[in-house]
C-alpha positions as CSV (number, residue, x, y, z in Angstrom):
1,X,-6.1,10.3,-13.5
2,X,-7.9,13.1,-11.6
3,X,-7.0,17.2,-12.2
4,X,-5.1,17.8,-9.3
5,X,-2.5,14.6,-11.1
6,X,-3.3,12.2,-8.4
7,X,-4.0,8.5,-9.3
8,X,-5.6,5.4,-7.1
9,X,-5.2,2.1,-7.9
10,X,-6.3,-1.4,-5.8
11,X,-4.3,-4.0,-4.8
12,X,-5.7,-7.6,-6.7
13,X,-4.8,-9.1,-3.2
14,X,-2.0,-9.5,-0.6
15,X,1.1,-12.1,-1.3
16,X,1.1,-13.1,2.0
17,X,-0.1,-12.9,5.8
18,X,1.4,-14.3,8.6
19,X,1.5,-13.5,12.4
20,X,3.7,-13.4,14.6
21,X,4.1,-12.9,18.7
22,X,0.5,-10.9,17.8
23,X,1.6,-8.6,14.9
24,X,-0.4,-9.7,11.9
25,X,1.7,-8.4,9.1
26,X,1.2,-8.9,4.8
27,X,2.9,-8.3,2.0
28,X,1.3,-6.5,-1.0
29,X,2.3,-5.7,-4.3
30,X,2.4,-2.3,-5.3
31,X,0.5,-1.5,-8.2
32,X,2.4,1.4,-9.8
33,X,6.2,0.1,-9.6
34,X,5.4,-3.7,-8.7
35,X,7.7,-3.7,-5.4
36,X,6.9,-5.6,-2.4
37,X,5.6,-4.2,0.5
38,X,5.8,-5.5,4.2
39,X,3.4,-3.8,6.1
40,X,1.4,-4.3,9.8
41,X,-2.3,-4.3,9.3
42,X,-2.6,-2.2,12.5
43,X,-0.6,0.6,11.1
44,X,-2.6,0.6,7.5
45,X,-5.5,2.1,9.0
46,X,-3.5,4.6,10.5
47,X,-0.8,6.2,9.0
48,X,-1.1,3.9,6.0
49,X,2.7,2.1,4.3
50,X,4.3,4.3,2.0
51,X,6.3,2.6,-1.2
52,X,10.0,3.5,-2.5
53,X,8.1,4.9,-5.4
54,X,6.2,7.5,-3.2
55,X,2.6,5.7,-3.7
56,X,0.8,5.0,-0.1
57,X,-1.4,2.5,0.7
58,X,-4.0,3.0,3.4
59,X,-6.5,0.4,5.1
60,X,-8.9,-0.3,2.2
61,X,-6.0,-1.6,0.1
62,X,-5.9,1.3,-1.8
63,X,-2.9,3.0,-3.6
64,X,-2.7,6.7,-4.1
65,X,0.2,8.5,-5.8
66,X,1.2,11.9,-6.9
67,X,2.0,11.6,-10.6
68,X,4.2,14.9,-10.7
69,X,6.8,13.8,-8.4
């Protein structure tokens, strides 16, 4: 955990990936609560997918989360 109470953790890997009408979307696991996630890969690199537990993935398959919430 870093000072400011923020934690990062990788994904191992997505469940799944599948495509359709040309919108590529996976499924990850998140690493903090261990919900599934159904995200569009085009939108990771943006905005990034943001889990009922508040963590948020972004494009690199990384999780960050604010610990004090």
């Amino acid at each position: 955990m870093t000072s400011n109470s923020t934690e990062t953790r990788q994904i191992d890997g997505y469940v799944r990936k599948w495509s359709e009408m040309g919108k590529t979307r996976i499924e990850v696991v998140c690493p903090f609560c261990k919900g599934h996630l159904i995200a569009y890969v085009w939108s990771l690199n943006g905005s990034g997918k943001k889990c009922s537990c508040g963590a948020k993935m972004d494009g690199s398959g990384t999780f960050t989360k604010d610990m004090t919430k």
